[in-house]
N, C-alpha and C positions, 0 to 999 in steps of 0.2 A: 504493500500500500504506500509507502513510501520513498518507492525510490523516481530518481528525477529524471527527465528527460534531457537530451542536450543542453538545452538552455535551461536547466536544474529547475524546472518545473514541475512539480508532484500532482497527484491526480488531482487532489483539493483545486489545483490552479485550476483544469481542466473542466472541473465538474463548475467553479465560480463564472470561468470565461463565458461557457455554454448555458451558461443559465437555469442549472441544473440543480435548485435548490432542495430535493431531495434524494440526489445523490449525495451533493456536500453535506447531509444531515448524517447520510449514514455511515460517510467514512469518519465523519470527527466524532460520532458515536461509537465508531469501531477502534477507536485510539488515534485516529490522525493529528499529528501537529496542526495548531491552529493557525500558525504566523510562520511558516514557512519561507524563505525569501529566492527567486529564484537568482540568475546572474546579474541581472540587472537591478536587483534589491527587492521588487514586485512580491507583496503577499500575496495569497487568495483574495483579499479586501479591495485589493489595490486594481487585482487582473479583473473580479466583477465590477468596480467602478468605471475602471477603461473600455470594458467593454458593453456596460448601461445596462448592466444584470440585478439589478432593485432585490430580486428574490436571494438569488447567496449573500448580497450585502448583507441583507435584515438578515438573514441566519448567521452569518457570523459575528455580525456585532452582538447577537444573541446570546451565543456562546463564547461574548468575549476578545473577540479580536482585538487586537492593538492598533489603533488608529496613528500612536505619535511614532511609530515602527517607520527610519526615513530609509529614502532608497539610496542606489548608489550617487544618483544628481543631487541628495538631500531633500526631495520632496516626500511628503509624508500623504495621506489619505487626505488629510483636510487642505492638502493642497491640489491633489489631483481632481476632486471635486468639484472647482472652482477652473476648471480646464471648457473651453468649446463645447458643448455637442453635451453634456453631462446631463441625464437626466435630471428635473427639479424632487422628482419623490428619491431620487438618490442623495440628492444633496442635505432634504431632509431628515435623511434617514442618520450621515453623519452628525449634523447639527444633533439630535436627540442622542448619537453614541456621546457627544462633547456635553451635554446637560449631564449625564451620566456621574 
């Protein structure tokens, strides 16, 4: 369940990317690291944000994800957020992990 791909992305990235919020339930259920980073610094949190997946954000900020987790540029979630093209119910989604 954990191991990475070339660019050290673990299935979590995959199942976040794809929008796949009940697969990501059932691996971080089954033990999966939560905050993973691939080469480019990228969590699960990070890869569903860029790619406007609403449904893995909310489950893992559910289960806790690290929002202030920076990557290798030093941008963290609550900056990636604030990027082009970024869904508004995702960006809400972080603002209520930051009320936290």
């Amino acid at each position: 369940m954990e191991v990475a791909g070339e660019n050290g992305q673990r299935p979590l990235h995959a199942a976040a990317a794809a929008g796949h919020a009940g697969i990501a339930g059932i691996l971080v259920s089954a033990g999966c690291e939560i905050d993973p980073q691939d080469h480019d610094g990228n969590t699960p949190l990070m890869t569903a944000i860029l790619h406007g997946q609403a449904g893995p954000v909310e489950l893992l900020l559910a289960v806790g994800a690290n929002i202030e987790i920076a990557r290798v540029d030093g941008l963290t979630a609550v900056h990636l957020v604030q990027l082009p093209g970024v869904p508004p119910a995702i960006q809400e989604l972080i603002a209520l992990g930051l009320a936290r």
